[in-house]
C-alpha positions in Angstrom: -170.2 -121.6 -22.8 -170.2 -125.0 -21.3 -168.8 -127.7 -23.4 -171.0 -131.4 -23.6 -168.5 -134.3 -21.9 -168.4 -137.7 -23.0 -170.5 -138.5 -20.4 -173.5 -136.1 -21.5 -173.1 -137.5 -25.3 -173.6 -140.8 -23.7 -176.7 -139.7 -21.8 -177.8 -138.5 -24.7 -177.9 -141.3 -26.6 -179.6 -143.3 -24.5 -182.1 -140.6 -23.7 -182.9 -140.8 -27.7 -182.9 -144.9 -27.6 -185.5 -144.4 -24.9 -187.5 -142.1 -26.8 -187.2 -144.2 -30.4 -188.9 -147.1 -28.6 -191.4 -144.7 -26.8 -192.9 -143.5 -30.0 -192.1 -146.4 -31.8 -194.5 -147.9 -29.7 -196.8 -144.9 -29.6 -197.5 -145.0 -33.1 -197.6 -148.9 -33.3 -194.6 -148.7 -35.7 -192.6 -151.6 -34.4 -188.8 -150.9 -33.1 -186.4 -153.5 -31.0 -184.2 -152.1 -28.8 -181.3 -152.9 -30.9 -182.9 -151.6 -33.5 -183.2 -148.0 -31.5 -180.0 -148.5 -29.7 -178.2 -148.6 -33.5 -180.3 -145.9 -34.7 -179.2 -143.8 -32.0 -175.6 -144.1 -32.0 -175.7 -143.4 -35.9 -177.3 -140.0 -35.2 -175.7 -138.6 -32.1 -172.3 -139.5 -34.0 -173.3 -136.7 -36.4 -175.2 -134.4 -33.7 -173.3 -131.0 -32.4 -174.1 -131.3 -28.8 -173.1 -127.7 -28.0 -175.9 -126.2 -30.8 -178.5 -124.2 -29.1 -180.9 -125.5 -31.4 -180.4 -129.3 -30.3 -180.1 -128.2 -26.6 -183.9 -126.6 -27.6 -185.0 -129.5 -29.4 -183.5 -132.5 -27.7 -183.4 -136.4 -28.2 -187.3 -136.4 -27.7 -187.8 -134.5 -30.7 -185.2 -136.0 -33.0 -186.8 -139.2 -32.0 -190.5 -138.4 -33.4 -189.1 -137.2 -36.2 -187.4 -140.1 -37.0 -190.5 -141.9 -36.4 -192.6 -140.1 -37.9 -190.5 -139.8 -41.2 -189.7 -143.9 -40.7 -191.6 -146.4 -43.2 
């Protein structure tokens, strides 16, 4: 089993930042990038990086979720 670095936790994060504005945007629900860029560090600090089921999922789908679920 490969462990997740630093590094990929990083990647991560931004990869879900990305994604937060994407669908943000998407779904005319507006986001700043600080806004996603907070957001994201909040989750990922509470993600297990090395769970199948995130490395199935991903940032992408955490992200519409979020959005979708957002007010």
């Amino acid at each position: 089993m490969v462990t997740a670095t630093v590094i990929d936790r990083t990647r991560l994060t931004k990869d879900l930042e990305d994604s937060l504005v994407y669908f943000a945007h998407r779904q005319n629900k507006p986001l700043t990038r600080d806004e996603a860029a907070d957001i994201a560090r909040k989750v990922m600090a509470n993600v297990d990086i090395n769970n199948p089921a995130f490395a199935h999922k991903g940032p992408s789908w955490i992200a519409r979720e979020i959005i979708n679920n957002r007010k």
